[in-house]
N, C-alpha and C positions, 0 to 999 in steps of 0.2 A: 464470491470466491471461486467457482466454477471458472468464469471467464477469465484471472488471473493464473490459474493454475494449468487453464488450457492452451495460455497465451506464453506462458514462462515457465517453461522446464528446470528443477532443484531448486523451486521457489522456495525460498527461508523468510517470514519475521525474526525479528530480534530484539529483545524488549529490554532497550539500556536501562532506561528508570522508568519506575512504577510507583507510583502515590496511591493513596487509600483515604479518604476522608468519610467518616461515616458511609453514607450509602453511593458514596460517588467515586470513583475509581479511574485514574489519569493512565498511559502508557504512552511513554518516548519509545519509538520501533524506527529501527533500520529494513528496511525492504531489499532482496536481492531474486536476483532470476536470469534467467538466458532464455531471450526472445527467438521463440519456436513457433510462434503463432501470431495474429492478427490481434494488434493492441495498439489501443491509439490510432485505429485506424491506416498503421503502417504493416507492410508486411515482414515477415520473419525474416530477423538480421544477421541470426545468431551470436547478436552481442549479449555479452552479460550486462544488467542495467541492477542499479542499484540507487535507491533514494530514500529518507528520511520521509518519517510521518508519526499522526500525534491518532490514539484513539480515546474517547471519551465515555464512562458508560454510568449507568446510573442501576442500583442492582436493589430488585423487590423479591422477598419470598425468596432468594438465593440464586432467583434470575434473570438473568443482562433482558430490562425493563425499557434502558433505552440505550440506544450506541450512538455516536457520532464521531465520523473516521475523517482525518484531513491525510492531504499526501502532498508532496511535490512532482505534480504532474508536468510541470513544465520542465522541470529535471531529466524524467524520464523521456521527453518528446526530442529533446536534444542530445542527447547520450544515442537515438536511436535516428541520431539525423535529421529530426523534424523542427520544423519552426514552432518553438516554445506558444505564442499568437492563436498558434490555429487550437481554435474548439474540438472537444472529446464530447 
């Protein structure tokens, strides 16, 4: 989170839908920010980038026991000019 927030200036999550099944907990999030910093390897655009992602968590004792975060990172590589292809 550190690197994100270093990298994008008035970063927001935004959590469209949220499921709950017993101990397992789903979150559809929109991502936004304005690239201020080195992300992706590319340097500061000043564009605002914005992309969809899913996170995952599994919750023990009341807590987040395991996370697993997905994103559209080739979304953001081309919104900021880059070749969706190249490695993060």
């Amino acid at each position: 989170m550190r690197t994100i927030h270093a990298a994008l200036g008035a970063y927001t999550r935004t959590i469209d839908d949220f499921v709950v099944t017993g101990d397992s907990v789903a979150a559809r999030m929109t991502f936004e920010g304005r690239h201020r910093g080195d992300f992706f390897g590319m340097a500061p655009a000043g564009k605002t980038v914005r992309w969809a992602g899913a996170s995952f968590f599994r919750m023990a004792e009341d807590r987040i026991a395991e996370l697993w975060v997905l994103g559209d990172a080739d979304s953001v590589k081309q919104q900021l000019g880059g070749d969706a292809s190249d490695s993060f």
